[in-house]
C-alpha positions in Angstrom: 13.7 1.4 0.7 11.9 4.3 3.1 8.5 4.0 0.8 9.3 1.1 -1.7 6.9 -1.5 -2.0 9.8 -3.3 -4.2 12.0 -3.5 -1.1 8.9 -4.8 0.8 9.4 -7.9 -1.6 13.3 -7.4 -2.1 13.1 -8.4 2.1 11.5 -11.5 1.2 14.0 -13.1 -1.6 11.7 -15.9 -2.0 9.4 -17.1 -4.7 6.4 -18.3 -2.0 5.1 -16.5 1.1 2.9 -19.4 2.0 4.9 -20.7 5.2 4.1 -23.0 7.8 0.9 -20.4 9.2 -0.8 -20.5 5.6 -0.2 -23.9 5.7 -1.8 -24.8 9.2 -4.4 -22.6 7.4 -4.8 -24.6 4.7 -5.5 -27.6 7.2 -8.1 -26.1 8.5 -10.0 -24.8 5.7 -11.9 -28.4 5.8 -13.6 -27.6 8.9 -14.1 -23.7 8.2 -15.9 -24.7 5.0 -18.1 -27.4 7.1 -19.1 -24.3 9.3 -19.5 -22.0 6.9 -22.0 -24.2 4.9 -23.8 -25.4 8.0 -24.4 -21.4 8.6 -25.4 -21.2 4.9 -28.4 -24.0 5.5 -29.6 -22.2 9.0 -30.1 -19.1 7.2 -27.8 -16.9 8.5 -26.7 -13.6 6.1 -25.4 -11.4 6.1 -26.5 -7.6 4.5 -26.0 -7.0 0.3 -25.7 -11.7 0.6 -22.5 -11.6 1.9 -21.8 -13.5 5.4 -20.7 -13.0 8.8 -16.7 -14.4 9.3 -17.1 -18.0 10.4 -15.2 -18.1 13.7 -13.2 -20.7 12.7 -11.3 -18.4 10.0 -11.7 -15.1 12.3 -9.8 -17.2 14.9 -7.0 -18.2 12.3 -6.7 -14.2 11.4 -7.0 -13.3 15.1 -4.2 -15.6 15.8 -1.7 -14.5 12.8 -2.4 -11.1 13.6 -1.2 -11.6 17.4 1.9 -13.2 16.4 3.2 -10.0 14.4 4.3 -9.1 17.8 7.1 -11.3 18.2 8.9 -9.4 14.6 9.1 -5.6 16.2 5.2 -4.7 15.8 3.8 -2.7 18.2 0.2 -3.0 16.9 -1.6 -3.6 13.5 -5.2 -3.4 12.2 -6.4 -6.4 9.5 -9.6 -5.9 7.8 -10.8 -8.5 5.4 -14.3 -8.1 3.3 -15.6 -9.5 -0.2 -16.3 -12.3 -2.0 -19.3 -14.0 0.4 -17.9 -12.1 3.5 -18.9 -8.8 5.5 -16.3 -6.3 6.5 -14.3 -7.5 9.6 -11.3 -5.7 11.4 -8.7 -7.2 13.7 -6.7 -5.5 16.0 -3.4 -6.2 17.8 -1.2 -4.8 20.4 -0.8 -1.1 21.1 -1.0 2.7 19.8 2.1 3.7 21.7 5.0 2.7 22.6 4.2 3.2 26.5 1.6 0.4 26.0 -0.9 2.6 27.5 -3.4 2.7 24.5 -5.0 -0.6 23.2 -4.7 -0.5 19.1 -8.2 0.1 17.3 -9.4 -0.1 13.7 -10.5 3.4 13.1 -6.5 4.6 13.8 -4.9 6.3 11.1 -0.9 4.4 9.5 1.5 6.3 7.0 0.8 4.0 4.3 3.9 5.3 2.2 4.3 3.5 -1.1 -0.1 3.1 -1.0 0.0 6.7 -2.0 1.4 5.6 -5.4 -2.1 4.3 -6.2 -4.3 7.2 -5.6 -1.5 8.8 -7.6 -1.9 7.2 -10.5 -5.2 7.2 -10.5 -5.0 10.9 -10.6 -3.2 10.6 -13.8 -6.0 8.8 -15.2 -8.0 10.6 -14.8 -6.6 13.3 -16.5 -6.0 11.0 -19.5 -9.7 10.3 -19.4 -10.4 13.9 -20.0 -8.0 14.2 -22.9 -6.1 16.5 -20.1 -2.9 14.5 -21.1 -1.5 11.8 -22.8 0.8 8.5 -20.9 3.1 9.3 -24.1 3.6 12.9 -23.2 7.0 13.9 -21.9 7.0 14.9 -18.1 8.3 17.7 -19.4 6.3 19.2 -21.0 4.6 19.8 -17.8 7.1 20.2 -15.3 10.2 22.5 -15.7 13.3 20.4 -15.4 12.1 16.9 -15.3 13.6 14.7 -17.0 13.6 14.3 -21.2 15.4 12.3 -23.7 12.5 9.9 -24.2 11.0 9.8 -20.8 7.1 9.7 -20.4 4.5 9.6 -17.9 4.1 6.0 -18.7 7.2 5.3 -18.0 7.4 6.9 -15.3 3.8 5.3 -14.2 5.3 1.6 -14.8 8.5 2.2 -13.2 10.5 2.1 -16.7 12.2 5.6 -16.8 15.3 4.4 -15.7 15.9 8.4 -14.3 18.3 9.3 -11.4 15.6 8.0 -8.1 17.1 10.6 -5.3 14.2 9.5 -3.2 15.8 6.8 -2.5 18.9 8.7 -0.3 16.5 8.6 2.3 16.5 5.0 2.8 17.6 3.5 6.2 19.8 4.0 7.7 19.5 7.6 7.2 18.5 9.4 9.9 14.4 10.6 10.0 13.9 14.0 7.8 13.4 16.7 9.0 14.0 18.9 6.4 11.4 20.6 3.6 12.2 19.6 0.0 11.0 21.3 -2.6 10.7 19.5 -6.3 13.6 21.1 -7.7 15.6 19.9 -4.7 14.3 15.8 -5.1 15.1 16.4 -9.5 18.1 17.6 -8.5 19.0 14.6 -6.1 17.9 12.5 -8.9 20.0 14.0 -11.6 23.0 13.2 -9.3 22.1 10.0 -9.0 22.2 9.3 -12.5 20.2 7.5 -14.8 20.1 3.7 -14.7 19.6 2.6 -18.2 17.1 4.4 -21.7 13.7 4.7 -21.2 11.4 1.3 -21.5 14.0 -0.6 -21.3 13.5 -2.4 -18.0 11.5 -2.4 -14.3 13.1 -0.2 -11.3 10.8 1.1 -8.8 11.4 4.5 -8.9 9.8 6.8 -6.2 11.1 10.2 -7.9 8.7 9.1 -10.6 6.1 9.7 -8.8 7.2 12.8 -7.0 7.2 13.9 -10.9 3.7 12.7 -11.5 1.8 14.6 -8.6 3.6 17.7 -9.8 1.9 16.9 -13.2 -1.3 16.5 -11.5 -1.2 20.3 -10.3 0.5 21.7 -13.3 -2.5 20.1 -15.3 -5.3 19.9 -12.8 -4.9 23.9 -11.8 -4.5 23.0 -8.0 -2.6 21.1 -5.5 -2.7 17.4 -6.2 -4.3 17.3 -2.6 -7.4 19.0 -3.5 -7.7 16.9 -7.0 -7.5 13.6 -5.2 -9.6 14.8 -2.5 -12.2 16.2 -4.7 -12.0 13.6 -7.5 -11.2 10.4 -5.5 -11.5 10.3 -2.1 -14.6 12.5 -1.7 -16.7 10.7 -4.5 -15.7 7.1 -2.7 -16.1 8.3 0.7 -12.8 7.9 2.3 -13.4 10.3 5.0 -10.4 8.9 7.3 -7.4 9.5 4.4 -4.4 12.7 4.4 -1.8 13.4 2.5 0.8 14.8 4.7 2.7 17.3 2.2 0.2 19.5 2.2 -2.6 18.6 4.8 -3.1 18.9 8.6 -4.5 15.5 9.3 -5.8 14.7 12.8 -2.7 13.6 14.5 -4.2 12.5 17.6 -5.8 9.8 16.0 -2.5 8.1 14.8 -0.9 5.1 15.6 2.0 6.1 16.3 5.3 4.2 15.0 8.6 4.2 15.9 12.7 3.5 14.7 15.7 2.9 16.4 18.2 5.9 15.8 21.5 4.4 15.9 23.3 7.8 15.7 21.7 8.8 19.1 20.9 5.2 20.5 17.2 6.0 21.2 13.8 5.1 20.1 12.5 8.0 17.7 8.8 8.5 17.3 8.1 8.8 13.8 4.2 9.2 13.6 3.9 12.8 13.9 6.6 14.2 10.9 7.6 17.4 10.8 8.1 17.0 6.9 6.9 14.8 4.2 7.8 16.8 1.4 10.8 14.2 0.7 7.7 11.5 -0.2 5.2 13.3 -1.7 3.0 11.2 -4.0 5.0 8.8 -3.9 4.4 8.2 -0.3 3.2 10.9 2.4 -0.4 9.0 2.2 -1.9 8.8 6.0 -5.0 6.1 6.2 -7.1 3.5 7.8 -7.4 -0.2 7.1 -11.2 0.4 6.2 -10.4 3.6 3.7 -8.2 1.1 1.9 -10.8 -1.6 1.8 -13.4 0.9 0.4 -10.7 2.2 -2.3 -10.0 -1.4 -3.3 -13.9 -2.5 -3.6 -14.3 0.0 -6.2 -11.9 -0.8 -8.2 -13.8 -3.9 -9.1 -17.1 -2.4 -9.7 -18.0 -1.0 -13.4 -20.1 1.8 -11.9 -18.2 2.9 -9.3 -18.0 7.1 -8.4 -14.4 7.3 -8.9 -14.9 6.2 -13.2 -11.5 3.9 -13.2 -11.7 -0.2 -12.1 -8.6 -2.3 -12.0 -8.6 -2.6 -15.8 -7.5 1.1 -16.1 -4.7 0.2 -14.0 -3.7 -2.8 -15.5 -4.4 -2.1 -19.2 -0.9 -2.4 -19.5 1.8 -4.5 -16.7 5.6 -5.1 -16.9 7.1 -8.0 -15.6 9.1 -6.4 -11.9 12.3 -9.5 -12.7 12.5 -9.2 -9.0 13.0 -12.5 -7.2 9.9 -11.5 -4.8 6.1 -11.6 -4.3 6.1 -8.7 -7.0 5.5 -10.3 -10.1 3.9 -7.4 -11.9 3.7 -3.6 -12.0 1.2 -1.8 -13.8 -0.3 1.7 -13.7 0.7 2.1 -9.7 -0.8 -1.2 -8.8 1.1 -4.3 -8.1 0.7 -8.0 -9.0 1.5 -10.3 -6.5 1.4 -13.6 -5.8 -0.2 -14.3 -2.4 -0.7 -18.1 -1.9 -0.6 -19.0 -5.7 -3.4 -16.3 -6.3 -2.6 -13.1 -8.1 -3.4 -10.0 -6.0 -3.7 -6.8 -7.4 -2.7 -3.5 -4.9 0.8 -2.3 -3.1 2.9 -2.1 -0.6 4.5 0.7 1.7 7.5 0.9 4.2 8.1 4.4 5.8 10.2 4.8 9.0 7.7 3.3 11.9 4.7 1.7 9.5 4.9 -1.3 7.3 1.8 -1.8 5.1 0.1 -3.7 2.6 -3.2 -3.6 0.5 -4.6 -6.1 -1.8 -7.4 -7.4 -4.2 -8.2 -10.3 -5.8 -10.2 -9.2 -9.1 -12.1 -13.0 -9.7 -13.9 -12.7 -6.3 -13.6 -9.2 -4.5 -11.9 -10.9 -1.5 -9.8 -7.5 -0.1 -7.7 -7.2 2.6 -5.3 -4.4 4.1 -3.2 -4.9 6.9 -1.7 -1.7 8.2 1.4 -1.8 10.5 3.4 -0.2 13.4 6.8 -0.8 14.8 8.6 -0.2 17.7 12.1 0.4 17.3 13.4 -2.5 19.1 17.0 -2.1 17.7 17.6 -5.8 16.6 14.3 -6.1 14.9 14.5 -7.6 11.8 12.5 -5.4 9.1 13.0 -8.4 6.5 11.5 -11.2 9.3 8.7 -8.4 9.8 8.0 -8.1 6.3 7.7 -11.8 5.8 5.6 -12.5 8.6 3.2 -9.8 7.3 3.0 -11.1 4.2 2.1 -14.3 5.4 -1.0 -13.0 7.4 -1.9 -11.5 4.3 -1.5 -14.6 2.4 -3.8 -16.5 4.9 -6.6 -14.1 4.6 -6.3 -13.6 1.1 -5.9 -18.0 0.9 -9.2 -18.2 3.0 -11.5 -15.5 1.7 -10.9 -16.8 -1.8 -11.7 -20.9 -0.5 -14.9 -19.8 0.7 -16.4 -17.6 -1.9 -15.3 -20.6 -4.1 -17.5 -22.7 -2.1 -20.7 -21.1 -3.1 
């Protein structure tokens, strides 16, 4: 569960997350609508057509926001744009655990399980360039990955079925501390075992992806953090984004999250790692609220630097079977159902951060809320989980209502 965005929804065990907050939002989406159209008659625009918030809605997301606190959040960021609406952020509670440091927008979250997008996309890239093929054998890449069957694109939509050693580092295990190299994680997954033939069902997987970066570099010629830098995050201009297996990111501007270690009965701070190899591309990802916005934005325009929209990733989707928001996993991007509207992005849970990033294709409406805890030893991580999935639902619910309006 440490970088899952399958346990994110496996918390929920429910088919709906639109609870009593999305509901109140629904109520008053008859008077946000009245204000927003009375701003539309006075003339009042904002830059590239879309609109300032209406303060009726920023109120609702202000208010949502704040009430993360009472489920173990120390502080979060919410940042909301498309459709009809300009980029806003929201902000709540603090960068540390002393209190002494207000949260702000520009801090920097372990995003965990976000990583598995910007991994994928590396793939396709690849596969764009005739560089590979989704029906090659790991491999044939990578010296003692998995066979008998297995390819990238299984391993891409979470259909391998191979040993996932990742996940031994799930809580309750203690924070790593430890460098893994990618013999050591295939090696965790061979003892783990294989769950069933390839293709034959759904299991998120997050030794999968561990494979996939190390195709990345075996194909690419250099680390997977330079090709994503240089093919991805440079061409899109996400300037504020690290990968901590193999990057010094600037660790001052972190908000910082934290776990309860029952082993030693304290309160571990978990924002400054001394190891991520154990995630890798499957989760070491360290980002802002705004880099995700930008990252999702493009996906839904044809032109866009990177050369991959959200059909790339979703040229081909499996059906999760979970019993959660989940609904669908294609090509590193998840389909979930946010207030009755299919959202397109992921998930993440790392010791200390709870995250999620989504997009909904018909109108650009993109939001990315970006958590951190603070170890408060009867917190709830399934009660937090919820309760940020219903913020997200709200924003999602109400950006969608009002570029429907127009």
């Amino acid at each position: 569960m440490a970088i899952t965005h399958s346990s994110v929804g496996r918390s929920i065990r429910r088919a709906s997350i639109y609870d009593v907050r999305s509901r109140c939002a629904r109520t008053l989406l008859a008077g946000l609508l009245f204000v927003f159209s009375a701003a539309n008659v006075h003339g009042h625009s904002g830059h590239a057509g879309r609109q300032p918030m209406p303060p009726a809605m920023a109120m609702q997301l202000q208010s949502a926001l704040d009430d993360l606190k009472r489920y173990g959040v120390l502080g979060a960021v919410l940042a909301v744009e498309g459709g009809v609406l300009e980029r806003r952020a929201f902000v709540t509670g603090h960068a540390d655990l002393e209190r002494s440091q207000p949260m702000s927008a520009d801090l920097q979250f372990m995003a965990a399980s976000q990583t598995k997008m910007l991994t994928a996309a590396a793939v396709l890239l690849l596969e764009k360039e005739g560089r590979l093929s989704l029906d090659d054998p790991p491999a044939r890449y990578v010296e003692g990955a998995p066979g008998d069957g297995v390819t990238l694109r299984h391993l891409l939509l979470h259909t391998s079925g191979i040993g996932d050693g990742v996940e031994l580092f799930a809580p309750p295990v203690p924070w790593q501390r430890t460098t893994f190299s990618l013999s050591d994680l295939l090696l965790l997954g061979r003892i783990v075992g294989p769950a069933f033939e390839p293709g034959a069902r759904y299991a998120y997987n997050n030794t999968g992806y561990v494979i996939l970066g190390a195709v990345v570099e075996r194909v690419a010629g250099m680390t997977r953090e330079r090709f994503v830098r240089e093919r991805i995050l440079g061409p899109l201009g996400m300037t504020h984004t690290w990968f901590g297996t193999g990057e010094r990111w600037p660790r001052e501007r972190m908000a910082r999250g934290y776990i309860w270690e029952r082993k030693y009965e304290r309160v571990q701070d978990t924002s400054n790692p001394p190891d991520l190899s154990w995630a890798g591309a499957a989760g070491d990802m360290v980002t802002t609220a705004g880099d995700m916005l930008t990252w999702l934005s493009a996906l839904r325009e044809p032109n866009n630097p990177l050369g991959l929209t959200l059909d790339d990733f979703t040229a081909v989707t499996v059906e999760t079977g979970e019993r959660s928001t989940d609904v669908r996993y294609g090509y590193g991007l998840s389909g979930q159902m946010a207030g009755g509207l299919l959202v397109w992005g992921h998930g993440g849970s790392i010791p200390g951060y709870l995250s999620v990033s989504s997009l909904h294709p018909a109108t650009g409406v993109a939001v990315s809320l970006l958590l951190s805890l603070d170890g408060a030893p009867d917190a709830s991580l399934s009660k937090t989980v919820s309760a940020m999935l219903d913020v997200l639902t709200t924003a999602v619910t109400l950006g969608v209502s009002l570029d429907r309006l127009q």
